[in-house]
N, CA and C atoms as an extended XYZ file, in Angstrom:
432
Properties=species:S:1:pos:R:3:atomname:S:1:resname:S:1:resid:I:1 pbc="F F F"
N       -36.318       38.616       -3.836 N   UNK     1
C       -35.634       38.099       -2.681 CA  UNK     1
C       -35.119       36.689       -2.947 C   UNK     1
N       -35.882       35.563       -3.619 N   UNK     2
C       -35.230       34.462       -4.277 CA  UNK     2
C       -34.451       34.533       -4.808 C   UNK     2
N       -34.537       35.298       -5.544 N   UNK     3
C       -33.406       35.334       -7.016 CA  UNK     3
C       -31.759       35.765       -6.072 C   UNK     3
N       -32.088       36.758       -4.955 N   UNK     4
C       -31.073       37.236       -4.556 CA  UNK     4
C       -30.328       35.908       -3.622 C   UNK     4
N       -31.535       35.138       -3.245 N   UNK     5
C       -30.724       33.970       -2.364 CA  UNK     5
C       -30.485       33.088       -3.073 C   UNK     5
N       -30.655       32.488       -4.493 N   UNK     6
C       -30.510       31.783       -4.876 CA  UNK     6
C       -29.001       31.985       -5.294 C   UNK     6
N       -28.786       33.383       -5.840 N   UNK     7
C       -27.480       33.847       -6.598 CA  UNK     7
C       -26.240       33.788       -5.205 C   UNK     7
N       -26.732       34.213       -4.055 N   UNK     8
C       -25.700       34.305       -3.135 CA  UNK     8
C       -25.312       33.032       -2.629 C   UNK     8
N       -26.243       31.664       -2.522 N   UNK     9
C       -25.941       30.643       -2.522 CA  UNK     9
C       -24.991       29.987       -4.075 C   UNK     9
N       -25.257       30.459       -4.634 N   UNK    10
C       -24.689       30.477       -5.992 CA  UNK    10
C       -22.758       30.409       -6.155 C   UNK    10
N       -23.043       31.889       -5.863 N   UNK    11
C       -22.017       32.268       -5.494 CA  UNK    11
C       -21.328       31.624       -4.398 C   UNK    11
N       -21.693       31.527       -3.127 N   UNK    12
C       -20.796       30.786       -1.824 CA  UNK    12
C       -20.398       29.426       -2.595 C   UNK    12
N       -21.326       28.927       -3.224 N   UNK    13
C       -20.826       27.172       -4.032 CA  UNK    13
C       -19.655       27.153       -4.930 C   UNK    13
N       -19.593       28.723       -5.789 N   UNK    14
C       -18.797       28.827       -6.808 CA  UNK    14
C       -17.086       29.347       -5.707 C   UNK    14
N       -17.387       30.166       -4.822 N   UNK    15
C       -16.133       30.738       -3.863 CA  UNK    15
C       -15.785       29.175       -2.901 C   UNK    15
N       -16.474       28.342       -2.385 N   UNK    16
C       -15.656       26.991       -2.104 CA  UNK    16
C       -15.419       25.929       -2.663 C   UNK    16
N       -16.239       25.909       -4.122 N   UNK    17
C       -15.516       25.011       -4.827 CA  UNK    17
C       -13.980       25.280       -5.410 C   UNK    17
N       -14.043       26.773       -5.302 N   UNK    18
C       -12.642       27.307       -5.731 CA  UNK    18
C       -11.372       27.286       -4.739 C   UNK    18
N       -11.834       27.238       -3.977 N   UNK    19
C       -10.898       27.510       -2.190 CA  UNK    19
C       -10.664       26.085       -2.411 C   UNK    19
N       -11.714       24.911       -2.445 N   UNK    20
C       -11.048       23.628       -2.215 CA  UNK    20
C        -9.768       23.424       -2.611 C   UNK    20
N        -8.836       22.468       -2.151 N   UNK    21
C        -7.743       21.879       -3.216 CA  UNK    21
C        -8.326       20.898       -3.903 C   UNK    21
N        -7.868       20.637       -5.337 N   UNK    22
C        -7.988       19.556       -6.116 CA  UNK    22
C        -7.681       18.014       -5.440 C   UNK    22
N        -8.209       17.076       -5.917 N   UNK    23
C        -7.355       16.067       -5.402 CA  UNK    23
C        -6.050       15.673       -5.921 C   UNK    23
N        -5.573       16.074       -7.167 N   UNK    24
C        -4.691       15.560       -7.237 CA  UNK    24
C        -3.115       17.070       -6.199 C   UNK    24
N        -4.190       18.234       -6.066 N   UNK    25
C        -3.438       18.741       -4.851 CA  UNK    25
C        -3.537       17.984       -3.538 C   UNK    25
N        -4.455       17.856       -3.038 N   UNK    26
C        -4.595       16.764       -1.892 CA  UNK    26
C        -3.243       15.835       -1.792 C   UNK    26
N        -3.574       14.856       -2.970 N   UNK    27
C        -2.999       13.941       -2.852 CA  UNK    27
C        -1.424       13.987       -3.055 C   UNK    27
N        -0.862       15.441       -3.478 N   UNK    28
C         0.749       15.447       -3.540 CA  UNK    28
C         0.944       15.825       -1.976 C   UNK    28
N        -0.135       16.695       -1.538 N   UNK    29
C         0.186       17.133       -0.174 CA  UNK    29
C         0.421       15.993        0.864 C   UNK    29
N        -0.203       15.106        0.839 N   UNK    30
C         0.277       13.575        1.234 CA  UNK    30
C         0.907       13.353        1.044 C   UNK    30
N         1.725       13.005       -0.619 N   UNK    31
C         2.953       11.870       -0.433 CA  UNK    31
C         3.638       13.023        0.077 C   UNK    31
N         3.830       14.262        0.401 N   UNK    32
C         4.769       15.159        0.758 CA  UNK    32
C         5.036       15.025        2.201 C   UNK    32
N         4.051       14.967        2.595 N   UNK    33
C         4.135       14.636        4.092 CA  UNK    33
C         4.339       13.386        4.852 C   UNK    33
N         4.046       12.294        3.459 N   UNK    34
C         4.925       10.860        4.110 CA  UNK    34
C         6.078       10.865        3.619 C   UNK    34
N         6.853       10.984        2.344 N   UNK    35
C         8.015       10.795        2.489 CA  UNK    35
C         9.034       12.223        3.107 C   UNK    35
N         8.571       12.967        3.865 N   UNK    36
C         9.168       14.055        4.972 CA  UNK    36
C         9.430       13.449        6.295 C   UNK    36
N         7.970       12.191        6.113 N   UNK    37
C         8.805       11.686        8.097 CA  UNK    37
C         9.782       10.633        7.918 C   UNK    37
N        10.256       10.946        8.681 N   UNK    38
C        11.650        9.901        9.140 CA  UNK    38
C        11.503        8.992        9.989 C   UNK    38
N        10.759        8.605       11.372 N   UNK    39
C        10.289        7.586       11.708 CA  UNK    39
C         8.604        7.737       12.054 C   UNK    39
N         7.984        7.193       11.794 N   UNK    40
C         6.942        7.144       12.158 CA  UNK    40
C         5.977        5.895       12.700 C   UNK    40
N         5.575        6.517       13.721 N   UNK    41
C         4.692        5.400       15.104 CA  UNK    41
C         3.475        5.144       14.303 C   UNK    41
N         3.172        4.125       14.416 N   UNK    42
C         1.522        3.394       14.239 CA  UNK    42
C         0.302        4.016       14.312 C   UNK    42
N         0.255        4.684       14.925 N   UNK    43
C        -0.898        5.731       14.804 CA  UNK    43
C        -0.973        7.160       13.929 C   UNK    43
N         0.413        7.406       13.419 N   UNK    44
C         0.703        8.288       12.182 CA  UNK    44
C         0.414        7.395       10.926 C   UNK    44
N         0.973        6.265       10.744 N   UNK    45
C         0.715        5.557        9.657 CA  UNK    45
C        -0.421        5.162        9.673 C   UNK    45
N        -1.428        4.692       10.910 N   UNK    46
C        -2.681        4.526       10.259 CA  UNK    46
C        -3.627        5.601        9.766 C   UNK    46
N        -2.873        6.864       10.280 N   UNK    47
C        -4.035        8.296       10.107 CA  UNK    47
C        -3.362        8.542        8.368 C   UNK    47
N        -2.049        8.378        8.173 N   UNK    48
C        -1.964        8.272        6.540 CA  UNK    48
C        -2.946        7.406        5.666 C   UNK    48
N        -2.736        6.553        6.519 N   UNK    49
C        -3.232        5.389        5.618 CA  UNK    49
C        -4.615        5.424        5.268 C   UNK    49
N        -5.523        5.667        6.358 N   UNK    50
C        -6.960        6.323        6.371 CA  UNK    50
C        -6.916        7.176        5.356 C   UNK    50
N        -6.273        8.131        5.730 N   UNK    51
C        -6.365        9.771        4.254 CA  UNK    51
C        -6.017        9.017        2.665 C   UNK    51
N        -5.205        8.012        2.645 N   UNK    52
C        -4.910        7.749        1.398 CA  UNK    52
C        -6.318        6.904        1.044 C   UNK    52
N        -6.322        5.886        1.737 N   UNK    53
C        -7.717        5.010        1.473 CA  UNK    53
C        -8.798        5.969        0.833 C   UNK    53
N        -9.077        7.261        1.265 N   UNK    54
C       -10.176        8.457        1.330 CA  UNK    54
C       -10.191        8.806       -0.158 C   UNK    54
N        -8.429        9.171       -0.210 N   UNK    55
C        -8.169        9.986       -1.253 CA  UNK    55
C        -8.194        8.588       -2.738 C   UNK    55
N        -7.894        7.262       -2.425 N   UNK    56
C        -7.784        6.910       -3.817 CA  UNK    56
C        -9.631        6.450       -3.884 C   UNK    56
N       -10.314        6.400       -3.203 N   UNK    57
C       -12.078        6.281       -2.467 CA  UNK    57
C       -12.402        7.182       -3.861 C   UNK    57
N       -11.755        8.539       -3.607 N   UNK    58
C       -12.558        9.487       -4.716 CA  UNK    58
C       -11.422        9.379       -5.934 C   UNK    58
N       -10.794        9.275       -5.588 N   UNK    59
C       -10.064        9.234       -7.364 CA  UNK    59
C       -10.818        7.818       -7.848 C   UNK    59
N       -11.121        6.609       -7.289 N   UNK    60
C       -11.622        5.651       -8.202 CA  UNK    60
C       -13.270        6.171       -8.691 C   UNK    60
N       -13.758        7.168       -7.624 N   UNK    61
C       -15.413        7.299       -8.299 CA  UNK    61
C       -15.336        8.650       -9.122 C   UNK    61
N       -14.168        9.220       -9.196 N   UNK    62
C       -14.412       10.483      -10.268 CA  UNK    62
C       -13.151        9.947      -10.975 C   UNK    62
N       -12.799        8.862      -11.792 N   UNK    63
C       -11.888        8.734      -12.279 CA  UNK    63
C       -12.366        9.586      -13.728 C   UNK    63
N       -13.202        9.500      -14.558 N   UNK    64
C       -13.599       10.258      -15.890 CA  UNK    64
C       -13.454       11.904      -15.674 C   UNK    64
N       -13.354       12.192      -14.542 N   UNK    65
C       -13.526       13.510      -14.301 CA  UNK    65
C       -12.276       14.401      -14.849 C   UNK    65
N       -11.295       13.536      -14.132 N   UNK    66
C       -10.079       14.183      -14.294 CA  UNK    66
C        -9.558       14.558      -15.473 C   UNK    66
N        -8.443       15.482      -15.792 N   UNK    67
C        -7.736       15.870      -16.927 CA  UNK    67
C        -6.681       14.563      -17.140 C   UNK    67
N        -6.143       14.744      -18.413 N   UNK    68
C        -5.279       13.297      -18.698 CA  UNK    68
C        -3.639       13.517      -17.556 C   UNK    68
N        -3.361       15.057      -17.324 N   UNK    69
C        -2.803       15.696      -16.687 CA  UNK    69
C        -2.782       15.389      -15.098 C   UNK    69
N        -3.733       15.683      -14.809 N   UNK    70
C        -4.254       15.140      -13.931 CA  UNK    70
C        -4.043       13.746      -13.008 C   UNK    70
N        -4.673       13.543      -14.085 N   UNK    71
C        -4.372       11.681      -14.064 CA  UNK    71
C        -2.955       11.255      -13.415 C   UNK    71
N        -1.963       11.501      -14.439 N   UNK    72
C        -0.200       11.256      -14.055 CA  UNK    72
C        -0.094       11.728      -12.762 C   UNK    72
N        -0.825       13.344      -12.461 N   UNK    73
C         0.262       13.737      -11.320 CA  UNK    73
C        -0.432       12.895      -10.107 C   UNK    73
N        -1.631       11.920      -10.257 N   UNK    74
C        -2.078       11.470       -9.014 CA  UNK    74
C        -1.832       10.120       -8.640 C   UNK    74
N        -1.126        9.573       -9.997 N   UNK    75
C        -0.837        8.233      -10.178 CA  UNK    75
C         0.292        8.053       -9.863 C   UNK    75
N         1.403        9.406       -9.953 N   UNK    76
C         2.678        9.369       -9.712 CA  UNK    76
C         2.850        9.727       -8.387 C   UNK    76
N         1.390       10.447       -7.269 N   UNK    77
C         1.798       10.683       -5.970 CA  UNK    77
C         1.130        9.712       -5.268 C   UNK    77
N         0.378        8.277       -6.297 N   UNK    78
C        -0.006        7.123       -5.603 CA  UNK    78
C         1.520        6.356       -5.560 C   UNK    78
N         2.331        6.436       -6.234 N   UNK    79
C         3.328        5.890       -6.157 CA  UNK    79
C         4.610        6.136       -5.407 C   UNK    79
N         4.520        7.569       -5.215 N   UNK    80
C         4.943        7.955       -4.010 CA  UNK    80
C         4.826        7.690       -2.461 C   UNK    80
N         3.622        7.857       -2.509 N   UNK    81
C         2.718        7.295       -1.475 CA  UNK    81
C         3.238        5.748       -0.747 C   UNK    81
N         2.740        5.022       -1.819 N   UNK    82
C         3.142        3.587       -1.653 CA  UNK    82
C         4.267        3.312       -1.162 C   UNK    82
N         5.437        3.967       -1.679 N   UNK    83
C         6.834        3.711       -1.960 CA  UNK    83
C         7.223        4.302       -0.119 C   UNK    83
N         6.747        5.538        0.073 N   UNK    84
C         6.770        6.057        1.588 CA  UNK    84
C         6.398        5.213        2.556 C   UNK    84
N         5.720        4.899        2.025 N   UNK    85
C         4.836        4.018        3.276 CA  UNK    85
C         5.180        2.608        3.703 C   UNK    85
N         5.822        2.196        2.349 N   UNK    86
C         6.120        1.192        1.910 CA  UNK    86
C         7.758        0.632        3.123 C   UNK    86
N         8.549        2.056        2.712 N   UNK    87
C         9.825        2.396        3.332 CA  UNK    87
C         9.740        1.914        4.779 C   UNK    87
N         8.282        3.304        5.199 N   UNK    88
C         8.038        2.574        6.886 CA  UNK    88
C         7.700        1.731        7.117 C   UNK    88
N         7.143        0.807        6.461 N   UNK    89
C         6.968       -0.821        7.654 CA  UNK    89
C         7.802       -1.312        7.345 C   UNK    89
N         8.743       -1.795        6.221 N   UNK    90
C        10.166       -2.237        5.914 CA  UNK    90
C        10.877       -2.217        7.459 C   UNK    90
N        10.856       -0.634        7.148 N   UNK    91
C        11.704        0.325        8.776 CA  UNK    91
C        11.497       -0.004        9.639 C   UNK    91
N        10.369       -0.090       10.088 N   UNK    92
C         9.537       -0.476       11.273 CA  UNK    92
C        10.157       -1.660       11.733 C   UNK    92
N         9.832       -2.799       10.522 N   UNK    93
C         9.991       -4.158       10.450 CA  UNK    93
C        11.751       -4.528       10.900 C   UNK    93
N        12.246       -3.935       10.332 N   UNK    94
C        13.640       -3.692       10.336 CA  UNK    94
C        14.128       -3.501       11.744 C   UNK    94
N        13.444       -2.650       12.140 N   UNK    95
C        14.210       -2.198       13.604 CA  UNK    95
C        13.585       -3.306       14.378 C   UNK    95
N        12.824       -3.393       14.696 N   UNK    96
C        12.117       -4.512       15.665 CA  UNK    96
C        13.060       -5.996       15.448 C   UNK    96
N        13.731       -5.971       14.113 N   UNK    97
C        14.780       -7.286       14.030 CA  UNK    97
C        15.797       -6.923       14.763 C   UNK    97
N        16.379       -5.592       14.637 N   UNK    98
C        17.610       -5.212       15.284 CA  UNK    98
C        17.694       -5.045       16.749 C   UNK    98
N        16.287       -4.879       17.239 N   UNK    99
C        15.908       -4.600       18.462 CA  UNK    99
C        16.295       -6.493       19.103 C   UNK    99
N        15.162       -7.281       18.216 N   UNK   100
C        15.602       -8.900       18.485 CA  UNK   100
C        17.176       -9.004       18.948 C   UNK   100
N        17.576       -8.837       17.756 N   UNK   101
C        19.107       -9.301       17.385 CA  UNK   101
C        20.164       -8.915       18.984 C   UNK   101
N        19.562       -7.892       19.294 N   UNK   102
C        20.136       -7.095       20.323 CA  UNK   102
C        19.894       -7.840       21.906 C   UNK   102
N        18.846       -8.976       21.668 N   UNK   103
C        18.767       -9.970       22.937 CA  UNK   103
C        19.633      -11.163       22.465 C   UNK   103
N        19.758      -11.992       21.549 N   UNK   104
C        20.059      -12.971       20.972 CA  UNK   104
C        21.532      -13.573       21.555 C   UNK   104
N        22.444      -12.643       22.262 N   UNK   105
C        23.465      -13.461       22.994 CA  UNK   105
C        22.947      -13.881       24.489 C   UNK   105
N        22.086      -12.891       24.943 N   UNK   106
C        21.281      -13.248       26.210 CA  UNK   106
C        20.249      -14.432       26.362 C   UNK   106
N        20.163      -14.769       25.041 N   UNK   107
C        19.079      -15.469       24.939 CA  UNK   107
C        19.568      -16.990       24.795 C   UNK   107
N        21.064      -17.102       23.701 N   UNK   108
C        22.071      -18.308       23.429 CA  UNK   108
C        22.498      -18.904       24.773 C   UNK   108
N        22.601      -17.847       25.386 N   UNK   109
C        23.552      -17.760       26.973 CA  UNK   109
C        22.425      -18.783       27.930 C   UNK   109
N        20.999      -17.821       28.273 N   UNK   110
C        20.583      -18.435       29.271 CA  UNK   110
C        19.625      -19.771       28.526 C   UNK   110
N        19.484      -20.057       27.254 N   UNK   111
C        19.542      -21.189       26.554 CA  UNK   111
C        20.417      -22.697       26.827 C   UNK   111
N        21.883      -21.815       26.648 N   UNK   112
C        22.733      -22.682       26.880 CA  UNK   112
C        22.901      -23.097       28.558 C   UNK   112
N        22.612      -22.159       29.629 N   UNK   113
C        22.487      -22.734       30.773 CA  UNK   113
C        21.397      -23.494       31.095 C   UNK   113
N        20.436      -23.393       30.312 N   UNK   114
C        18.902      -24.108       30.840 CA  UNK   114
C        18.998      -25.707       30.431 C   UNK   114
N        19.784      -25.786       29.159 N   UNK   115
C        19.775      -26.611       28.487 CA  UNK   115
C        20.361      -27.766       29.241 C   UNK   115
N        19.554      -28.957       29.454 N   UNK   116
C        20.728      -29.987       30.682 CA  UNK   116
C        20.396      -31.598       29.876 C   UNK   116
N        21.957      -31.311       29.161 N   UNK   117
C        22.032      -32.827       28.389 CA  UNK   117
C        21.588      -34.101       29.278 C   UNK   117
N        22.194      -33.867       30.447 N   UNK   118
C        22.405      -35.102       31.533 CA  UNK   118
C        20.758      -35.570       31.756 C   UNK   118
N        20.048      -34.855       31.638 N   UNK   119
C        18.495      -35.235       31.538 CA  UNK   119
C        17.550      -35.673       30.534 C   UNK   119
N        18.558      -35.937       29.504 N   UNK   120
C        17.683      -36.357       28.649 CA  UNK   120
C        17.843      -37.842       28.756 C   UNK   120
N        16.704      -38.968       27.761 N   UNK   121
C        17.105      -40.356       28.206 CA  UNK   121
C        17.985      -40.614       26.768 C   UNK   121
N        19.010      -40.559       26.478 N   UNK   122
C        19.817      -40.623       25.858 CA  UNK   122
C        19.899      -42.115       25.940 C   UNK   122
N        20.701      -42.793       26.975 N   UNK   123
C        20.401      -44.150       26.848 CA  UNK   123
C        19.651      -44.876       26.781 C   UNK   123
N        18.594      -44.636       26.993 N   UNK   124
C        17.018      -45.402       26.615 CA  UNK   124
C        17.107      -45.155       24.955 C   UNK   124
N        17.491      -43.913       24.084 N   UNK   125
C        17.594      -44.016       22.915 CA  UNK   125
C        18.553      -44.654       22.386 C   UNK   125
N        19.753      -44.784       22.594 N   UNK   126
C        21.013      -45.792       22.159 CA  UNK   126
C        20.274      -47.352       22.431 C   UNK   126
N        19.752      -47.651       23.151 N   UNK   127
C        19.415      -48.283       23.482 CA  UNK   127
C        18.367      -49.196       22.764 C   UNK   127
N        17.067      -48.438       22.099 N   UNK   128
C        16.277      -48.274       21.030 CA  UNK   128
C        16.963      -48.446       19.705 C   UNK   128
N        17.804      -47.358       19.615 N   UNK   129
C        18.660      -47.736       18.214 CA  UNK   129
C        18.987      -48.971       17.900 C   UNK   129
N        20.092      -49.653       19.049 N   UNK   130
C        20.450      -50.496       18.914 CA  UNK   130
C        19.396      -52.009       18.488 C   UNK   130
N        18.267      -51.879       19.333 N   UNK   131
C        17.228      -52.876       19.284 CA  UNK   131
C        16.731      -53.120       17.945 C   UNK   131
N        16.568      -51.548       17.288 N   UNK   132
C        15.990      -51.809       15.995 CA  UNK   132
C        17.214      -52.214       14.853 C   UNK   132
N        18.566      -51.411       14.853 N   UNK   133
C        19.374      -52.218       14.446 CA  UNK   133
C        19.871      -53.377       14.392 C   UNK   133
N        19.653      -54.326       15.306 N   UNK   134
C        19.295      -55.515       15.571 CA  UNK   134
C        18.914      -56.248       14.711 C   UNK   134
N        17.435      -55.381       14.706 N   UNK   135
C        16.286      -56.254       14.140 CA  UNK   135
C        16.587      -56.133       12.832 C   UNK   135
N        16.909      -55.513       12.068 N   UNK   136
C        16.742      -54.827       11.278 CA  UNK   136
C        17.773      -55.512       10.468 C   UNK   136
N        19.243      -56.014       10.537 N   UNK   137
C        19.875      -57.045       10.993 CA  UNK   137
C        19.509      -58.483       10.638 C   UNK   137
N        18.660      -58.649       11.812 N   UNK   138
C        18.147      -60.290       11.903 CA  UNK   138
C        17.398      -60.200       10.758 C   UNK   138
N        16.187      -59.252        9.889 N   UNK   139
C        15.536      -59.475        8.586 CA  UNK   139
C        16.206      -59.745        7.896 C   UNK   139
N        17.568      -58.544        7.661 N   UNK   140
C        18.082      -58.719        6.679 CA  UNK   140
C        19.054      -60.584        6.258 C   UNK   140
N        19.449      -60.659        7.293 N   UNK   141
C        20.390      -62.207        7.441 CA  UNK   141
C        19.153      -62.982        6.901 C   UNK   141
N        17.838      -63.208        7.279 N   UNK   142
C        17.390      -64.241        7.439 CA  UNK   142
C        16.044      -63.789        5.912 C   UNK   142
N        16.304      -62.856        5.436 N   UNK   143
C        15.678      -63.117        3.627 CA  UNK   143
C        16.634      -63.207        2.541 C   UNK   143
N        17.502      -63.305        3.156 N   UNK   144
C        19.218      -63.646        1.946 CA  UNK   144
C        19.172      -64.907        1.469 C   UNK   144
């Protein structure tokens, strides 16, 4: 009866280690699915970003494991990866300028109405200028 549970446990270990995907399947299935979206919200990119963190987690602790084969195709879908991801916050970043840009005459406008020269002390500064020019003046005349 051992022998029979030991072998059928045996077996179930040998039938899902086989079902698993590899990681370096994993990890193409990712960059596949980041560079497929076209815009993506903050909470998609952090659930990528999590899975990638996961996925390079075990490629750095089974790095000896892998085939040399191996190796390339996971290094080349870390670079994929990057490059996707990379695209969206650019994007992200990008639009949120264009989004700016898109207030920026509203903004010159009620700038330029708020703005009230007549209140500043302008003549108290001409005024200043002049004093220190003055002075500035009287040193100079009087170490010649």
């Amino acid at each position: 009866m051992t022998k029979t549970l030991i072998l059928s446990n045996l077996l179930l270990f040998l039938c899902v280690a086989c079902s698993t995907p590899s990681l370096a399947e994993r990890m193409n299935a990712l960059a596949e699915s980041i560079t497929s979206e076209v815009a993506m919200d903050e909470e998609l990119y952090q659930e990528y970003a999590d899975e990638y963190q996961m996925l390079l987690g075990e490629f750095s602790a089974n790095l000896d494991s892998y085939t040399t084969e191996e190796k390339k195709q996971i290094i080349y879908d870390i670079g994929r990866i990057n490059g996707a991801m990379s695209t969206c916050s650019v994007g992200g970043f990008l639009r949120g300028i264009i989004e700016s840009m898109d207030s920026v005459p509203n903004l010159v406008s009620g700038f330029r109405d708020g703005f009230d020269v007549d209140s500043l002390p302008l003549d108290e500064l001409e005024r200043k200028v002049n004093q220190l020019q003055t002075e500035v003046n009287d040193f100079l005349n009087n170490n010649n």
